[in-house]
N, C-alpha and C positions, 0 to 999 in steps of 0.2 A: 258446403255445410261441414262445420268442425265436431267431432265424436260426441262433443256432450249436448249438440244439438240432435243427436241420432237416439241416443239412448232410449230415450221415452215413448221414441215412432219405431213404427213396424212398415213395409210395404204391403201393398195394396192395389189393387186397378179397379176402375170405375169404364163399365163399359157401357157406352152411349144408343140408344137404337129406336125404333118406333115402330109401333103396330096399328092397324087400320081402325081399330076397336077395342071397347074394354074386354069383351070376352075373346076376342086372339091374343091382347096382351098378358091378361089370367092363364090363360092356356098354354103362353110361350113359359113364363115364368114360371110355373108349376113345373112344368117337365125341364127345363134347366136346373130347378132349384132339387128336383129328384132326382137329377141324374150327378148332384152336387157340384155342376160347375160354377153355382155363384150359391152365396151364404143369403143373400136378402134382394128382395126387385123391390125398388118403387115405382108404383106406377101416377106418372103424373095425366092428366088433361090436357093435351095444347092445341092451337091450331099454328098447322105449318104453311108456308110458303113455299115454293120448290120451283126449280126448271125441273119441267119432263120431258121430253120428247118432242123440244124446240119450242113448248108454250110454258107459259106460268101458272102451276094448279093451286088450289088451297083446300086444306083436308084438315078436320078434324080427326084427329089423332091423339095414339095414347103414347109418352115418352118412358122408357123403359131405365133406370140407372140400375145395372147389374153391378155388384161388388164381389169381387172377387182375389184371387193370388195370382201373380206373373204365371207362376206354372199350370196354370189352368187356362189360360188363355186361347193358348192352340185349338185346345178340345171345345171350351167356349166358343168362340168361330166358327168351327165349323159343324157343330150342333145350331147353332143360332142359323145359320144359315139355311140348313139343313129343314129345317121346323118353319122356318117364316114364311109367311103369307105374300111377303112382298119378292118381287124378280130381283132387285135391286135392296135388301134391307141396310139400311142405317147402322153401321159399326165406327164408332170413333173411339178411340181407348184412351184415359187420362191414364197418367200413371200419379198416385196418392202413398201418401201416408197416413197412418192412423196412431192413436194412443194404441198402447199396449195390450191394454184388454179388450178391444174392441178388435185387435188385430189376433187377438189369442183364440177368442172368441170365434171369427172368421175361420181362423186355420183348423180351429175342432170340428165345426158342421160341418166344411169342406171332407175333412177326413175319417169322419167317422160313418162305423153304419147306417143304411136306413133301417131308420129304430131305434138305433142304439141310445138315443138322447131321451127317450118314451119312457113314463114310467107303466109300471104293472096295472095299475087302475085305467089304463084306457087314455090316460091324458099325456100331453106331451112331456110333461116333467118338468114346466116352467111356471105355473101357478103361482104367483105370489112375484114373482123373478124379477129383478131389474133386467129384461128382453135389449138387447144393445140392435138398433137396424140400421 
């Protein structure tokens, strides 16, 4: 990649993983997203296929896309680990790039207070906001 292909991206990681259910996926994602190791989860619907324990299982499961910074990574692991329901959970890390403001974006939630982003009236201070996830 030549310099003025770099310019307008930022890095990024996209961390891969799944949960048994929608409410242990909400619940993983909530306390990562509080402890600011990732800026946004989506949480998708799948069903998987998998070797377990010498047989073939099939589970309806929730797929988890963590987004996050290289430097947060470490800490991401092993809080995700740490929290998950599963013996074995699901970690595959992309490594991305993003536009600029969406990578600006990322590094502020990461970094700032919790709260800090809240306004006075009780709401989080995004009303109105073009929200980047």
């Amino acid at each position: 990649m030549n310099a003025a292909e770099t310019i307008d991206e930022a890095e990024l990681v996209l961390v891969l993983s799944t949960e048994a259910d929608p409410e242990r996926a909400e619940a993983l994602a909530r306390q990562l997203l509080e402890r600011r190791l990732v800026a946004c989860v989506s949480l998708l619907p799948v069903q998987s296929l998998y070797r377990w324990q010498g047989g073939i299982e099939s589970a309806a499961e929730v797929k988890l896309l963590l987004k996050s910074l290289p430097g947060r990574l470490a800490a991401l692991r092993e809080a995700l680990h740490s929290l998950h329901s599963y013996q074995t959970p699901e970690w595959i890390v992309l490594q991305g790039r993003s536009a600029l403001g969406y990578a600006a974006w990322l590094g502020a939630e990461l970094a700032s207070e919790p709260g800090a982003s809240g306004g006075d009236d009780g709401t989080d201070g995004t009303e109105g906001a073009d929200q980047p996830r």
